[in-house]
KOLKEKE-304601 format. One record per residue (C-alpha): residue in three letters; x negated, y, z. Coordinates in Angstrom, 1 decimal. Layout:
KOLKEKE-304601
- code;east;north;up
- ALA;X;Y;Z
...
***
This chain:
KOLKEKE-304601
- code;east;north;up
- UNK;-32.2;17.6;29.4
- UNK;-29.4;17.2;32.2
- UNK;-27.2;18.7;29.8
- UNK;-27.8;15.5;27.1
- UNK;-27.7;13.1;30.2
- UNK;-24.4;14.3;30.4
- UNK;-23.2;14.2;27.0
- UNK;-24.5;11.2;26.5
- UNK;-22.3;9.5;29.9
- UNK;-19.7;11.2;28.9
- UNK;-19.5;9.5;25.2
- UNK;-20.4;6.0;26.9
- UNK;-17.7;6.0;29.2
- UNK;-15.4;7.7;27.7
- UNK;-15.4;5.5;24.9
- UNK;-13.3;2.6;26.9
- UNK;-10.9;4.8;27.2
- UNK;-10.3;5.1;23.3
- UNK;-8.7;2.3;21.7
- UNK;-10.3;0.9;19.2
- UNK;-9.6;1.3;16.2
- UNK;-9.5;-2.1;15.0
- UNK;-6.4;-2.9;17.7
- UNK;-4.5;-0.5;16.3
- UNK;-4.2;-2.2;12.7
- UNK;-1.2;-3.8;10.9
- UNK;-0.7;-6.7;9.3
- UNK;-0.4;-6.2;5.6
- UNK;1.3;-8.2;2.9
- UNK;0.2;-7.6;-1.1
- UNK;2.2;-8.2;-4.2
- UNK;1.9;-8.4;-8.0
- UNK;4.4;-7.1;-9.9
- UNK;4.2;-7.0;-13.9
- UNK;5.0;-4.3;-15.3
- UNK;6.6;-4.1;-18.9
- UNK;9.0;-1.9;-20.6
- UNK;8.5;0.6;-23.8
- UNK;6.0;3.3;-22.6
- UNK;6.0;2.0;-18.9
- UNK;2.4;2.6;-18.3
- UNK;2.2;6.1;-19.4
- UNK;4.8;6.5;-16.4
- UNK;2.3;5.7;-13.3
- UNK;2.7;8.5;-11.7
- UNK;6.3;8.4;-11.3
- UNK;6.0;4.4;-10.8
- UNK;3.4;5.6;-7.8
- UNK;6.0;7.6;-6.5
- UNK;9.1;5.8;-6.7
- UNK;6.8;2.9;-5.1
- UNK;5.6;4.6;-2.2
- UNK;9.4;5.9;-1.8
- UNK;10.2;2.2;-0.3
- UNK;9.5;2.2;3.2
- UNK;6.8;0.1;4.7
- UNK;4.5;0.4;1.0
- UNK;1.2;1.4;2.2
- UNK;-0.5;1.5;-1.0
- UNK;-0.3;1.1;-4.6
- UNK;-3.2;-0.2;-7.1
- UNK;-2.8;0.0;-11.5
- UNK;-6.6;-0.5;-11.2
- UNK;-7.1;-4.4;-9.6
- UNK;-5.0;-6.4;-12.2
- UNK;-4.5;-5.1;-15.3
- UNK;-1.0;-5.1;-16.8
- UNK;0.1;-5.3;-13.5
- UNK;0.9;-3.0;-10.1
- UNK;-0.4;-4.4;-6.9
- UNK;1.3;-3.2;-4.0
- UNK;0.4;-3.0;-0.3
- UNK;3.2;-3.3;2.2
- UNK;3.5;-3.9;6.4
- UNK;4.0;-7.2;6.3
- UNK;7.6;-8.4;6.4
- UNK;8.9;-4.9;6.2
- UNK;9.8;-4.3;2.3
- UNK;12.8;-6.1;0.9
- UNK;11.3;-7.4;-2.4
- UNK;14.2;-6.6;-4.5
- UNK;13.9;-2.6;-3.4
- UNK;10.3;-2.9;-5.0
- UNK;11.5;-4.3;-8.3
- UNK;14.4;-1.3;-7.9
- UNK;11.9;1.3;-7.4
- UNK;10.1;-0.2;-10.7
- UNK;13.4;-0.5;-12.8
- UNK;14.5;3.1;-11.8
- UNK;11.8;4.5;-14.3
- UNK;13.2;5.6;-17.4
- UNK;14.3;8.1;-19.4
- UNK;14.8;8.8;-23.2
- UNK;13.3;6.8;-25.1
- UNK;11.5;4.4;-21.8
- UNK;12.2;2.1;-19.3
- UNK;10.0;-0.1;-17.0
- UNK;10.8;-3.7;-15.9
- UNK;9.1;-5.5;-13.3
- UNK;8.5;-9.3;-12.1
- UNK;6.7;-10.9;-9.3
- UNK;3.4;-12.3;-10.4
- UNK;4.0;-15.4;-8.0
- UNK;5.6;-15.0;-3.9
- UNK;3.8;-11.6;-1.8
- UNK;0.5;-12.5;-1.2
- UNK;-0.5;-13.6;2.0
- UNK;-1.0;-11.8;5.2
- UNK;-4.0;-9.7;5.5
- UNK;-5.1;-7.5;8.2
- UNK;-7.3;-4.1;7.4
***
């Protein structure tokens, strides 16, 4: 019984002296690129990696939108045009991929 006395004031107070992990979060910033190109979207896998290649790109979504790649960035940390670059550097024989902003990066978001 002492023992679990102990555990738990050891949890309870010790637990101020872990940030939380809700202070410790970013600022994020989305955007919508559309895709197009001949064959492009047999090519997400390499788009996913020549995406996430771009520093500051947290995360990246061909689910949300379709047609479309939704990218998660830090917010004011990714040049645009290096996002349309890493898009445009997909192709090969016989493909390519273009890409265009679906409106301005989407507002600031914190997660």
């Amino acid at each position: 019984m002492t023992y679990l006395i102990s555990l738990f004031l050891t949890c309870v107070l010790g637990y101020g002296l872990i940030p939380s992990m809700t202070e410790a979060t970013e600022a994020h910033q989305r955007a919508a690129i559309r895709l197009g190109g001949r064959y492009c979207f047999f090519h997400t896998i390499d788009l996913t990696q020549s995406l996430t290649r771009v520093s500051g790109v947290v995360e990246v979504d061909f689910d949300s939108f379709p047609g479309h790649v939704i990218v998660v960035m830090k917010a004011g940390k990714v040049n645009p045009d290096h996002l349309l670059g890493a898009v445009r550097q997909i192709k090969g024989d016989g493909y390519h991929c273009t890409g265009e902003f679906e409106g301005e990066p989407g507002k600031l978001e914190y997660n």
